[in-house]
Z-matrix of the N, CA and C atoms (Angstrom, degrees):
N
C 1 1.455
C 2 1.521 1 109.15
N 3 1.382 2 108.86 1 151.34
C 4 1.258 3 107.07 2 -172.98
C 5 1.835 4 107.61 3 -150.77
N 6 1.382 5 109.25 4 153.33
C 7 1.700 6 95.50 5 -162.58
C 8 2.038 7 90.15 6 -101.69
N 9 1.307 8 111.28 7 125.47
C 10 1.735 9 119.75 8 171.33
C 11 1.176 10 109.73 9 -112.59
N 12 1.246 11 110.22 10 118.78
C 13 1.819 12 118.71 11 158.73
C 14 1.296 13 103.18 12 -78.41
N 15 1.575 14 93.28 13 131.58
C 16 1.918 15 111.24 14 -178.11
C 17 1.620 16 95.98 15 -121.18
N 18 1.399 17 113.26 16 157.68
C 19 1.320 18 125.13 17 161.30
C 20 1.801 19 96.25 18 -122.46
N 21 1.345 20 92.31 19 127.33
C 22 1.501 21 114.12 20 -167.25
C 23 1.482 22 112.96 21 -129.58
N 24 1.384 23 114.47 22 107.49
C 25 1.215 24 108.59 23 179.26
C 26 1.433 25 121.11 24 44.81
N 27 1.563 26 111.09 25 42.35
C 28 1.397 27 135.35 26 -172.90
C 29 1.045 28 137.12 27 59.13
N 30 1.738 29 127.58 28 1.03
C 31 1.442 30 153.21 29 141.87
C 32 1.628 31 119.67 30 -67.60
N 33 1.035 32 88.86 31 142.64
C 34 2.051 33 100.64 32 172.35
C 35 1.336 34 98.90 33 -67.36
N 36 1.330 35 110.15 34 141.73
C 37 1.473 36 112.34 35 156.70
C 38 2.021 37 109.04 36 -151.45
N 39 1.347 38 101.37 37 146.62
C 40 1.350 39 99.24 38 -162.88
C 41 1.828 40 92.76 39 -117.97
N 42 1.520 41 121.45 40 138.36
C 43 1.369 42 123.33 41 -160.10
C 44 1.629 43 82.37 42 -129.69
N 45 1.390 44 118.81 43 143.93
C 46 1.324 45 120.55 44 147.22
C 47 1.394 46 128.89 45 -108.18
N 48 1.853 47 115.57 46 71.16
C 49 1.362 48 102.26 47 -170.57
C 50 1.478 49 104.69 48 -109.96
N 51 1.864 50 108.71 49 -155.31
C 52 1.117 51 134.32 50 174.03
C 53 1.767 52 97.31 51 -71.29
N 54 1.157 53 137.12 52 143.23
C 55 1.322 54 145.65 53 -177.37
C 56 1.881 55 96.76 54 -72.67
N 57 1.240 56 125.01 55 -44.61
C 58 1.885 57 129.05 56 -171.10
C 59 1.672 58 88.04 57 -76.24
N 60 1.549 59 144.92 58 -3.03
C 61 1.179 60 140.34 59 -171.86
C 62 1.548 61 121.16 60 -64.79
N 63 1.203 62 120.47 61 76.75
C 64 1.751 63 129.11 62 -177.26
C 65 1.688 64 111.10 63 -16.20
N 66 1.389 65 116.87 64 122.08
C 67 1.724 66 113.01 65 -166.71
C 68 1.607 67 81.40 66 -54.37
N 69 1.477 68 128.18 67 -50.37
C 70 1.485 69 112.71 68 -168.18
C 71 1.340 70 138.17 69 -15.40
N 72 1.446 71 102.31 70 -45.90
C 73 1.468 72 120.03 71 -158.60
C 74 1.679 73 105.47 72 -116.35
N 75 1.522 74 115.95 73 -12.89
C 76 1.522 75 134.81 74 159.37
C 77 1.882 76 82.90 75 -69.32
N 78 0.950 77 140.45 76 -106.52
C 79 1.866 78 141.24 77 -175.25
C 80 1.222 79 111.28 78 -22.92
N 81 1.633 80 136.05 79 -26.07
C 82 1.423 81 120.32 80 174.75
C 83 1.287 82 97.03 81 -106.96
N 84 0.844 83 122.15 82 -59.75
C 85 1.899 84 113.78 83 -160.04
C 86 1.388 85 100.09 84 -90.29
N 87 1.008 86 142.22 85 -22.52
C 88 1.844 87 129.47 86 165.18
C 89 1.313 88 123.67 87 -87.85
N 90 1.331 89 100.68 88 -18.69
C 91 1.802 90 90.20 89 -167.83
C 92 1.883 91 98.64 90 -149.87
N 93 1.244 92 116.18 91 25.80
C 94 0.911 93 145.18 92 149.27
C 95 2.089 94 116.37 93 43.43
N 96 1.548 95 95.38 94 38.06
C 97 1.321 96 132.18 95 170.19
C 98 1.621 97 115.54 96 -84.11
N 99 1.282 98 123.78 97 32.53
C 100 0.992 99 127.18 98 148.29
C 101 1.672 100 147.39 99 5.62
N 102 1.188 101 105.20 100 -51.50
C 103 1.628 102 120.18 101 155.99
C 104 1.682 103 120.29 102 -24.40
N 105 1.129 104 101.07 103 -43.29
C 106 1.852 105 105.63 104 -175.92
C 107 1.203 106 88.04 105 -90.22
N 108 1.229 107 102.69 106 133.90
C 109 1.764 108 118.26 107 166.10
C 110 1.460 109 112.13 108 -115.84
N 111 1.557 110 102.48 109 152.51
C 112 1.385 111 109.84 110 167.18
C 113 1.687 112 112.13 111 -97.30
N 114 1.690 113 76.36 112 144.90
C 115 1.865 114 89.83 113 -165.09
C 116 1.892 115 98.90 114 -105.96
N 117 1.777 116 98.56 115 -46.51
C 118 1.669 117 88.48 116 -150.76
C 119 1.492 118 78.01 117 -145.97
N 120 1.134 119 146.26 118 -45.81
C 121 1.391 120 139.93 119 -157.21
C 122 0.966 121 126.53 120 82.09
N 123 1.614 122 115.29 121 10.38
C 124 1.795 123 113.84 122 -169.26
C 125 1.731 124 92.07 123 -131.34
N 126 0.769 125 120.28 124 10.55
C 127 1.325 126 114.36 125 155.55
C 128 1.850 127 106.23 126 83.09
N 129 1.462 128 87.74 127 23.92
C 130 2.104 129 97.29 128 177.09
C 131 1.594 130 124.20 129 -132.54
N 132 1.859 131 103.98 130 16.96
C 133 1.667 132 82.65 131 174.18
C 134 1.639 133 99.31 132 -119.04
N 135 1.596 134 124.63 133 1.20
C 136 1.761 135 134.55 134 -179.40
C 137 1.180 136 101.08 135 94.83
N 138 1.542 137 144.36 136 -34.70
C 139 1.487 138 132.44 137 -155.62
C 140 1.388 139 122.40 138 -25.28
N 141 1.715 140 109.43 139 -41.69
C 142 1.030 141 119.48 140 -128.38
C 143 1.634 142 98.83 141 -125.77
N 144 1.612 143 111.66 142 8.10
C 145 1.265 144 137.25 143 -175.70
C 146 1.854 145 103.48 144 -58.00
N 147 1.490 146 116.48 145 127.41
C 148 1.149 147 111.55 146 166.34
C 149 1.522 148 105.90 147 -156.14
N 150 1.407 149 117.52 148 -171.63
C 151 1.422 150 114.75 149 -160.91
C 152 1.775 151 119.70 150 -95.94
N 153 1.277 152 123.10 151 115.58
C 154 1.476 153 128.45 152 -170.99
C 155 1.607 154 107.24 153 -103.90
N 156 1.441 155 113.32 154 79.92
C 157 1.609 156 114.59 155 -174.73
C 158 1.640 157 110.75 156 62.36
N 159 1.520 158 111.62 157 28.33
C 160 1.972 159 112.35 158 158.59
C 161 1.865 160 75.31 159 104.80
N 162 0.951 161 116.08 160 -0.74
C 163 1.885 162 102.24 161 179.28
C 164 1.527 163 100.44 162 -93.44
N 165 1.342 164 122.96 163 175.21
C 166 1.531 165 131.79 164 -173.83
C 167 1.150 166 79.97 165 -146.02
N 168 1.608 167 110.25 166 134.21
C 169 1.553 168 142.01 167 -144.66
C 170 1.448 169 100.60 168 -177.60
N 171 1.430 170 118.77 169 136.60
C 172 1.258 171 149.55 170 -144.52
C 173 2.490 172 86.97 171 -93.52
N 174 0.238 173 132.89 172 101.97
C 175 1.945 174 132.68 173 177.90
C 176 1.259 175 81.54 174 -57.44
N 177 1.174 176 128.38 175 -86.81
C 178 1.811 177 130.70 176 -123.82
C 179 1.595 178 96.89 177 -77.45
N 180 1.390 179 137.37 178 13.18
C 181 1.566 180 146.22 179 159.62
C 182 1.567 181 108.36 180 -97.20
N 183 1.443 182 103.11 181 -46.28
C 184 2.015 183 111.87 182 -166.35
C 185 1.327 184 89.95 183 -51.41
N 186 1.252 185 129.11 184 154.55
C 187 1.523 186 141.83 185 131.75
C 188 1.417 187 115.73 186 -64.45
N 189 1.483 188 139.89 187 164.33
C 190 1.362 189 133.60 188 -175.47
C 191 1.773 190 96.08 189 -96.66
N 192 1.682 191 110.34 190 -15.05
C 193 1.480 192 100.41 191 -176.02
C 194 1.710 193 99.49 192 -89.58
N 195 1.326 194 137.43 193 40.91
C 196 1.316 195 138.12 194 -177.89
C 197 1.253 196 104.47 195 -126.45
N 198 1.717 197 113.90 196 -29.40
C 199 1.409 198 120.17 197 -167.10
C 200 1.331 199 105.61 198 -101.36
N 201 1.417 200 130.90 199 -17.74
C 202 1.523 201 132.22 200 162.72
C 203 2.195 202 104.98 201 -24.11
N 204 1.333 203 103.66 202 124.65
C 205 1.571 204 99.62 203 154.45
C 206 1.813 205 100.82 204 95.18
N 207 1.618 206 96.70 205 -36.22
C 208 1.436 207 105.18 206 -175.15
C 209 2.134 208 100.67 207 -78.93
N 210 1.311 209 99.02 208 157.30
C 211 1.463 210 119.46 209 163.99
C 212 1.395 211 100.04 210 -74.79
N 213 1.482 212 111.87 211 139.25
C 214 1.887 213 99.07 212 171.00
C 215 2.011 214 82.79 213 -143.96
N 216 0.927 215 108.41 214 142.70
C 217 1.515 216 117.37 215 168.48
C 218 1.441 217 119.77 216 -155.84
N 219 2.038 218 112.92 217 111.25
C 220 0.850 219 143.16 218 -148.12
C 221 1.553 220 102.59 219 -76.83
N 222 1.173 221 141.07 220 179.60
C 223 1.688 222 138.16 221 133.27
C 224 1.047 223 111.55 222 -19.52
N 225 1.426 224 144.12 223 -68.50
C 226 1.662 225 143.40 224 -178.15
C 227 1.669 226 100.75 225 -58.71
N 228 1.193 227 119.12 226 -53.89
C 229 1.915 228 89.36 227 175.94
C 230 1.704 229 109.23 228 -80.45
N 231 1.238 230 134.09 229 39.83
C 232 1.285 231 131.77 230 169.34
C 233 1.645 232 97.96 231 -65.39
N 234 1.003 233 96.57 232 -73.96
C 235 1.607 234 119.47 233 178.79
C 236 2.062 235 129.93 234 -125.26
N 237 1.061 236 120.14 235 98.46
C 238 1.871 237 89.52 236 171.06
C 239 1.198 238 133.53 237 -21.58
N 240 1.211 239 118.46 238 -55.20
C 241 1.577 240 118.52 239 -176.85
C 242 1.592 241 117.32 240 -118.28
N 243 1.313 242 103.99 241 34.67
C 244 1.373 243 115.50 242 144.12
C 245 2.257 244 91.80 243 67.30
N 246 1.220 245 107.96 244 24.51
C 247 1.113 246 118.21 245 176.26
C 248 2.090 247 117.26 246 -105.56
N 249 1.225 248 105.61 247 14.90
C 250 1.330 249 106.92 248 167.65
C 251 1.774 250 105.42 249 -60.07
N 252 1.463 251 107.51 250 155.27
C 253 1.431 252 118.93 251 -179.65
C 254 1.672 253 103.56 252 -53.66
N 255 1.190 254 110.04 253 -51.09
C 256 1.328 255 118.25 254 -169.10
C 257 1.520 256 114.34 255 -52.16
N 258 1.697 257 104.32 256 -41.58
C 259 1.520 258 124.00 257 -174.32
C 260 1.864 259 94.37 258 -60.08
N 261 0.683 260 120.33 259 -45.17
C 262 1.683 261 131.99 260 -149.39
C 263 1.520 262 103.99 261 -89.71
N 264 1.385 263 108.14 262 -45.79
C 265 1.768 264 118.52 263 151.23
C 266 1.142 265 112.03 264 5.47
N 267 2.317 266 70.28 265 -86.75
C 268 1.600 267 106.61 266 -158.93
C 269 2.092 268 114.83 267 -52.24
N 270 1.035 269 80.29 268 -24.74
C 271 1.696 270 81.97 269 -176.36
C 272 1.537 271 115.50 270 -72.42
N 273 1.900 272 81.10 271 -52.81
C 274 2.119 273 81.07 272 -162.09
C 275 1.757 274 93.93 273 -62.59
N 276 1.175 275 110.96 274 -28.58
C 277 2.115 276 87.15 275 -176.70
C 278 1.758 277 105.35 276 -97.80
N 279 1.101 278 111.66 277 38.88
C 280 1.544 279 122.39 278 157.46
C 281 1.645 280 94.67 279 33.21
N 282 2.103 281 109.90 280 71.66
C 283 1.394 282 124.18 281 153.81
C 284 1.797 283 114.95 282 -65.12
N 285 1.145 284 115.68 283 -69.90
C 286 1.638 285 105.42 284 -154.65
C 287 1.054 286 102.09 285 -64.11
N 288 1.288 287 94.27 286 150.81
C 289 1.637 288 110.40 287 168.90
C 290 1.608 289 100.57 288 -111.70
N 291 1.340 290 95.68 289 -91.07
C 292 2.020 291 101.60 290 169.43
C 293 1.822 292 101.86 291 -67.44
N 294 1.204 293 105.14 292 -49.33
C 295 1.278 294 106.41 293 -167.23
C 296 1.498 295 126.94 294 113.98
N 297 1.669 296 121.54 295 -22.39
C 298 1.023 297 136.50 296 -116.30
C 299 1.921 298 85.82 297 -97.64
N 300 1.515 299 100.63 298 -42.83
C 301 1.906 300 96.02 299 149.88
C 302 0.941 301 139.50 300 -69.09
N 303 1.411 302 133.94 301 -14.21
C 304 1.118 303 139.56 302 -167.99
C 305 1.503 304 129.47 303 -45.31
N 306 1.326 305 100.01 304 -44.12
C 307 1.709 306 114.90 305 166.71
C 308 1.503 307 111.82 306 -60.94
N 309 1.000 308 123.71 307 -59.08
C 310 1.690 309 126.37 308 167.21
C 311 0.989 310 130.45 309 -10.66
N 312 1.782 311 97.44 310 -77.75
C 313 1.135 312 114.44 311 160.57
C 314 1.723 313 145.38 312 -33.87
N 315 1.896 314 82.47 313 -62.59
C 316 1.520 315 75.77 314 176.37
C 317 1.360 316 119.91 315 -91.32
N 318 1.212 317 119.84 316 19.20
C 319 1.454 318 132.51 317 152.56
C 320 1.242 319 131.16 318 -53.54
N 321 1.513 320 101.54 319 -49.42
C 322 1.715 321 137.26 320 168.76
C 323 1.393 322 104.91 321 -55.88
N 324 1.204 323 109.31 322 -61.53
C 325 1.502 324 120.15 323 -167.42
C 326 1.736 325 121.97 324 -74.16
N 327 1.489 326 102.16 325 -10.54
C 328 1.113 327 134.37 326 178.94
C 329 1.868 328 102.47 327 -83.08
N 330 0.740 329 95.88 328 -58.81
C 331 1.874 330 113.37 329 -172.41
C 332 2.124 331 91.75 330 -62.80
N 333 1.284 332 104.92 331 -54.34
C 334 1.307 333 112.38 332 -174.31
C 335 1.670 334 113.34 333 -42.09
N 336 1.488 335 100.34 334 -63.11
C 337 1.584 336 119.22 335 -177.82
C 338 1.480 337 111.85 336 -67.37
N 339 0.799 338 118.90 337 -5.21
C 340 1.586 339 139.24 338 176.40
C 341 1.509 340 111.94 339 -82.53
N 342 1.376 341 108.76 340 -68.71
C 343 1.644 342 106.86 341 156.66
C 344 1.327 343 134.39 342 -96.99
N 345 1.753 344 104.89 343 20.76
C 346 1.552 345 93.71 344 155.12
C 347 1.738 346 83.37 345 -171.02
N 348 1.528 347 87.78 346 109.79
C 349 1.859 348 106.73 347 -179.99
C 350 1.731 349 108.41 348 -60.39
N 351 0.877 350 98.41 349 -20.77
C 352 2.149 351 107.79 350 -175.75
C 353 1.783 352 108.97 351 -126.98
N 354 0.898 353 104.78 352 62.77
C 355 1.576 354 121.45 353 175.88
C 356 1.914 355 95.34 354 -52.64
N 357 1.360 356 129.30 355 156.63
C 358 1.023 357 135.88 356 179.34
C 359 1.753 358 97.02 357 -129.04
N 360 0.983 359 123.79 358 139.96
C 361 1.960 360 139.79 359 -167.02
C 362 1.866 361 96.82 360 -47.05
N 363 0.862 362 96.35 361 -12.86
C 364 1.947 363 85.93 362 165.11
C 365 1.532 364 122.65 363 -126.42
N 366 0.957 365 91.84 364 -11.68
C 367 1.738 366 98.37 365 158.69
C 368 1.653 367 95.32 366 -76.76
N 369 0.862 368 155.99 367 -86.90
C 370 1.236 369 161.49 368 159.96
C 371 1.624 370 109.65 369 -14.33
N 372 0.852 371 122.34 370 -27.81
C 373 1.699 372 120.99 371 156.55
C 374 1.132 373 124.80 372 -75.24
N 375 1.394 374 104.63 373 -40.58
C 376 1.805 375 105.78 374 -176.23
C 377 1.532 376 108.77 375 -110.33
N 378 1.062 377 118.95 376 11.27
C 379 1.794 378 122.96 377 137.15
C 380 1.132 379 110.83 378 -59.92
N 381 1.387 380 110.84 379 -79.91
C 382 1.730 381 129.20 380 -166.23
C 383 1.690 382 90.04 381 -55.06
N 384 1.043 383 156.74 382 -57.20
C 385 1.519 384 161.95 383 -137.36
C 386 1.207 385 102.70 384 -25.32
N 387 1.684 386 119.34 385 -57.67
C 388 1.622 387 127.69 386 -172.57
C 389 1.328 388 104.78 387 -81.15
N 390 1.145 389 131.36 388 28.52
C 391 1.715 390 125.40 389 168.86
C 392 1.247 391 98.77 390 -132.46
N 393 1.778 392 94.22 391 126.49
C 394 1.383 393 98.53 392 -177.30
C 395 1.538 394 109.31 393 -123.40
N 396 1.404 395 104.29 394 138.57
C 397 1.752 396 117.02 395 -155.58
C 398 1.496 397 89.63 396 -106.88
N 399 1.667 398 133.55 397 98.22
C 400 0.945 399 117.40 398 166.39
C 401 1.922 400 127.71 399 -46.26
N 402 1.123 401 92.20 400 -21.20
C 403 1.726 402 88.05 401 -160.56
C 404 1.502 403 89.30 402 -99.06
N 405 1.406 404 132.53 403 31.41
C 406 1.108 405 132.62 404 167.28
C 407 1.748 406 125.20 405 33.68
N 408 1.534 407 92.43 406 53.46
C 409 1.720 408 95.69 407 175.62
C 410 1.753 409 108.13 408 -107.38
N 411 1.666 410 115.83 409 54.94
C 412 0.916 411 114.13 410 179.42
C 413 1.858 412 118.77 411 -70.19
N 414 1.344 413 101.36 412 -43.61
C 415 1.321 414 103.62 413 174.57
C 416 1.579 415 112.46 414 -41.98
N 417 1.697 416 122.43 415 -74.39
C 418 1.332 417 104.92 416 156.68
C 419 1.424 418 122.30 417 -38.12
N 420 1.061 419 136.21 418 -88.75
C 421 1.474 420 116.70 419 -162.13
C 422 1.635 421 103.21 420 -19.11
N 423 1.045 422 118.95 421 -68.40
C 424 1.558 423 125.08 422 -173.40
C 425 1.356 424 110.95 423 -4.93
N 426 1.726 425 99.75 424 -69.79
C 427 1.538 426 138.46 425 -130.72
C 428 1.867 427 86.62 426 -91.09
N 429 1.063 428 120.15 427 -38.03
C 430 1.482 429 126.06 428 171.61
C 431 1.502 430 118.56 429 -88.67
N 432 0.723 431 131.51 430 -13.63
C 433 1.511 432 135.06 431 110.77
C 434 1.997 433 138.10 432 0.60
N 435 1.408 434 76.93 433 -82.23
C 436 1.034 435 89.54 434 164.53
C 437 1.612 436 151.61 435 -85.22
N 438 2.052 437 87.89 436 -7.33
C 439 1.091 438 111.58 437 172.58
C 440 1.752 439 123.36 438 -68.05
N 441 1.812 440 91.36 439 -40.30
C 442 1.657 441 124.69 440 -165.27
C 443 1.656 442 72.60 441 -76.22
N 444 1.071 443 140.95 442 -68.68
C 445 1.675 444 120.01 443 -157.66
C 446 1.649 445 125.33 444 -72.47
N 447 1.091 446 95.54 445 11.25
C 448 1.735 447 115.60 446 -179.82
C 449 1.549 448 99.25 447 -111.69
N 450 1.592 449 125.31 448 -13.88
C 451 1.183 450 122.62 449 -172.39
C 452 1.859 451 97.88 450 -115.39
N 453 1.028 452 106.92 451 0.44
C 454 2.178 453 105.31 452 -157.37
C 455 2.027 454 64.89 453 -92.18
């Protein structure tokens, strides 16, 4: 065990884990950030996608001793009131289905619009590529997408 200072969604936070401890499971079961879900554990379906210094990075692969020093900001620091462009997107073009990607995604899509405010329909495909939406509402995702970058 080992003690890591994290900056989390722009707060200090101090974890006492195993150093090989997936930030995933440091955000649900230590510090009780919930929002990122685990999908697969191998770092290939996005669930679990969140932000590594403005990068989108897989959690349930990172170690928590990789993310020491770094900024990391989950779904809950997207926005307080759940009013990011992306958040508002996702609604007006009626994304979730289960939901159970949802965070991933707009994590992904978050990181995307970040380094490129005017994404073009395949830049926006092969961002999103590693998130996989079982209930297959990729077209929306798309389309809200592109909405949130007409609104950023």
């Amino acid at each position: 065990m080992a003690i890591f200072n994290l900056t989390i969604n722009g707060k200090s936070k101090q974890v006492d884990v195993d150093p090989n401890t997936p930030m995933l499971w440091v955000l649900r079961d230590h510090l009780d950030l919930v929002g990122t879900k685990f999908g697969c554990g191998i770092a290939q379906c996005g669930a679990c996608t969140i932000h590594l210094d403005g990068t989108a990075v897989r959690s349930c692969s990172l170690p928590v001793s990789s993310a020491e020093g770094a900024e990391i900001t989950t779904i809950e620091g997207l926005s307080e009131n759940g009013d990011h462009p992306l958040q508002e997107a996702w609604i007006e073009h009626d994304v979730p289905q289960c939901g159970y990607c949802q965070a991933g995604q707009i994590m992904t899509a978050a990181a995307l619009l970040n380094d490129n405010p005017k994404p073009s329909d395949e830049e926006i495909e092969n961002a999103l590529n590693g998130n996989i939406c079982r209930c297959g509402t990729y077209l929306r995702i798309k389309a809200a997408v592109k909405t949130a970058a007409q609104k950023l």
